[in-house]
N, C-alpha and C positions, 0 to 999 in steps of 0.2 A: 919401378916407380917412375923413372923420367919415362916411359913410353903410357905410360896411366898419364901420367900430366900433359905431356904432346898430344894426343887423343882429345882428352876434354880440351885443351884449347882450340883444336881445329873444330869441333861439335860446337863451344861459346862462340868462335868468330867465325868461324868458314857460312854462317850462313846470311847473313844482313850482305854481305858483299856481292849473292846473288843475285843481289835487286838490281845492282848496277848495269843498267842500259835497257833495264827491262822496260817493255811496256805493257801498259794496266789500262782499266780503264772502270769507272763505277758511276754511277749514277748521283747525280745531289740529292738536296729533298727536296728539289722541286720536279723532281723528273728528268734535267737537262743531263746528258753525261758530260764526262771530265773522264779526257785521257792525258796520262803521263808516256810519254814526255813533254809532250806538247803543249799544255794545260799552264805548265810549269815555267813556262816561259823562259828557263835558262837564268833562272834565279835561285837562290837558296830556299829550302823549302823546309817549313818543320811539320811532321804530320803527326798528328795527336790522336791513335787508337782509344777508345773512349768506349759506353756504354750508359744507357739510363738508368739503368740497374746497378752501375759499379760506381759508389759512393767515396773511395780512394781517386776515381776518375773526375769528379762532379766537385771534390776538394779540390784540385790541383787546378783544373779549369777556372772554378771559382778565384783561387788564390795569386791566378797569374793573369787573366783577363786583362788587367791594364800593361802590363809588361808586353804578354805578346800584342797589342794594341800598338804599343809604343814599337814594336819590332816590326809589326806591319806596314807600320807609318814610313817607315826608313826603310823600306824593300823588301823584307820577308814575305814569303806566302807562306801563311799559316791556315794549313786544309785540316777540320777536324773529319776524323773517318770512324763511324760509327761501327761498331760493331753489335749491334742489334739482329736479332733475327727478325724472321719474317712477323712472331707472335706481336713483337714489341717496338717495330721499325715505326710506327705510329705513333710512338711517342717523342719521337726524337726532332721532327720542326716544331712542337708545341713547343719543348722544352730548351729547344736555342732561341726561341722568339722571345719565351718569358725570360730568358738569362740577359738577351741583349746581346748575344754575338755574332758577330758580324763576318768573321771569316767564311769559309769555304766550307760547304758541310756535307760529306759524301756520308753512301750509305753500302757498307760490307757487309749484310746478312749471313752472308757463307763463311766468313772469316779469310778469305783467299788474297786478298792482300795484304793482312796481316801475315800471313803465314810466308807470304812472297819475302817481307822484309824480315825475316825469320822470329817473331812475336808468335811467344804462343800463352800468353797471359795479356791481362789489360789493367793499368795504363801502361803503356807503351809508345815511348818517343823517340822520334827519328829527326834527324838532321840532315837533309840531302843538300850536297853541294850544287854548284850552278849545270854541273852535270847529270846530276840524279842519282849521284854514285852516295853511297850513308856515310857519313864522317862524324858520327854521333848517335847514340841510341841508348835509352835509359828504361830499365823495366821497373816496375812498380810507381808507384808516386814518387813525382821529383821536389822530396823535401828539400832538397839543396841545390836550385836552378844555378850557381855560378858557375859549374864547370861548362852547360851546357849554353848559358850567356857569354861568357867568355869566347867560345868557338864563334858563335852569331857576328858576336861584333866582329871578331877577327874576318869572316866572311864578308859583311857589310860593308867594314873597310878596305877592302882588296875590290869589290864591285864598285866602288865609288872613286878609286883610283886611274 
């Protein structure tokens, strides 16, 4: 039994930790690319795996729109990264333009950077520290943003130190 439980925990964690130092790189909707690390400016970074299709993803966005706003304002880069394929990747600047969000909006057709920071469902949240390493990641919808606000600030306040 303890080596069944050591097992799945190294399968739950061993893999978000992979991303750390990796570099990525995806295109916005506007064409432009955006590479990580570099992109990232050595700032705290939350990235929100999404779809137009995923209706738990389109809540959460919806329900926190002014918070992460208010977290952007104060230093956060907040990059939403689409996970749309090639069918439905067209829907996706119509549908941040009508919503009014402002952040950073990348496009993962293939799912391969999701799959870099070990997501293999959507919504899925990541919190990269000023290094790019994940210090936070939340799969499904985050009905209960304070564990994940809590860390933010904590990061916010140490960069402003």
């Amino acid at each position: 039994m303890k080596s069944l439980l050591t097992f799945l925990s190294l399968v739950l964690f061993a893999t978000a930790p992979l991303a750390a130092g990796r570099s990525w790189s995806l295109n916005d909707i506007n064409g432009e690319s955006f590479s990580a690390p570099k992109s990232l400016k050595s700032k705290p970074t939350l990235l929100l795996f999404w779809a137009t299709w995923c209706k738990p993803c389109k809540a959460e966005l919806d329900a926190m729109k002014d918070t992460f706003n208010g977290l952007a304002e104060r230093g956060l880069n907040v990059v939403m990264i689409s996970e749309d394929n090639q069918k439905s990747m067209s829907r996706v600047k119509p549908y941040i333009e009508s919503k009014g969000y402002t952040w950073k909006a990348l496009l993962d057709p293939d799912g391969e950077v999701l799959k870099l920071f070990g997501g293999t469902s959507i919504p899925y949240t990541v919190l990269l520290d000023k290094d790019g390493s994940p210090a936070f990641e939340h799969r499904g919808e985050l009905k209960d943003p304070q564990p994940l606000l809590t860390k933010i600030d904590s990061m916010l306040e140490s960069e402003s130190e």
